[in-house]
N, C-alpha and C positions, 0 to 999 in steps of 0.2 A: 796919381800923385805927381804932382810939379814939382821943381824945384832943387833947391842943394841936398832936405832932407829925404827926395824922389832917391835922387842920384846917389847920396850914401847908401840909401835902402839896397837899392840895385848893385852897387858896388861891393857890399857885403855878404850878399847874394841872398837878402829876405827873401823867401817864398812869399809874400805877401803886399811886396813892393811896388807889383804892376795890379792887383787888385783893383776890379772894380765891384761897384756896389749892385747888390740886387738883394733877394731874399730868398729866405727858407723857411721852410712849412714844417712842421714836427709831424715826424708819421707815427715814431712809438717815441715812450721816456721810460726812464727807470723808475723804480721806488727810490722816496728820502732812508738811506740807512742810519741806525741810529738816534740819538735822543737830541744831537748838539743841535745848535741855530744856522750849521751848515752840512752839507755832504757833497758826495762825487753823483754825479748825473750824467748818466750814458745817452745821447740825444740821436736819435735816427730819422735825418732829416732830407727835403728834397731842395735844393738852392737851383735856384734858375737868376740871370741877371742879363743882360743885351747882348747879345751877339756872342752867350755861351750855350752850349748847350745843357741841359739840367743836367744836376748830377745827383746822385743818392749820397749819402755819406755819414760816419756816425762821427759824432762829434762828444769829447769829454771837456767837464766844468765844471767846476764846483761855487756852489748853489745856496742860497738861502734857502730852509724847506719853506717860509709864509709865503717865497714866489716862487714858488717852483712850476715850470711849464706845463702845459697840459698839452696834448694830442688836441691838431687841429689848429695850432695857433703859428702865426706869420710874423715873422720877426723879419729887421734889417742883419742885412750879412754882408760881407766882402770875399770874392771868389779872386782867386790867380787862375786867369788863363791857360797859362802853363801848367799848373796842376793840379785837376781832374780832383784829385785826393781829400784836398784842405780845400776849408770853409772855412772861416770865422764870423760865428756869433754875435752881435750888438747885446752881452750878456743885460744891457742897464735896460733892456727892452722886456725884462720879466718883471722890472719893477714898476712898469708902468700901469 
């Protein structure tokens, strides 16, 4: 991330500010709970992206059940180098 809005990110101390992009692969998912048109989805995923080393990690989201992921599939993500921990999901990538 460039720029003013880089530099607020960093300045307010986003964990997600120096992120860069790669992906992750769904190794398990949760069941949809429930009847509604959305729920919580528990995602246990493996992210890899340049010059990071992969990481495992479970990731939470709440979900449309018509897209709900399936084991197997590779979405875009954005990793912080700094930590190991957090992933984030391109969630608009289940509705594809």
């Amino acid at each position: 991330m460039s720029g003013e809005a880089g530099w607020l990110k960093r300045f307010f101390s986003d964990p997600m500010a120096d992120a860069v992009k790669g992906t992750a692969e769904i190794l398990a998912v949760s069941e949809p709970v429930g009847r509604g048109p959305f729920s919580k989805c528990m995602l246990d995923v493996i992210a890899a992206a340049p010059d990071i080393e992969p990481r495992t990690v479970t990731v939470e989201a709440v979900l449309r059940i018509k897209h709900w992921p399936r084991v197997g599939m590779v979405v875009p993500a954005r990793l912080p180098p700094a930590r190991p921990d957090l992933v984030a999901l391109d969630l608009e990538a289940f509705t594809r």
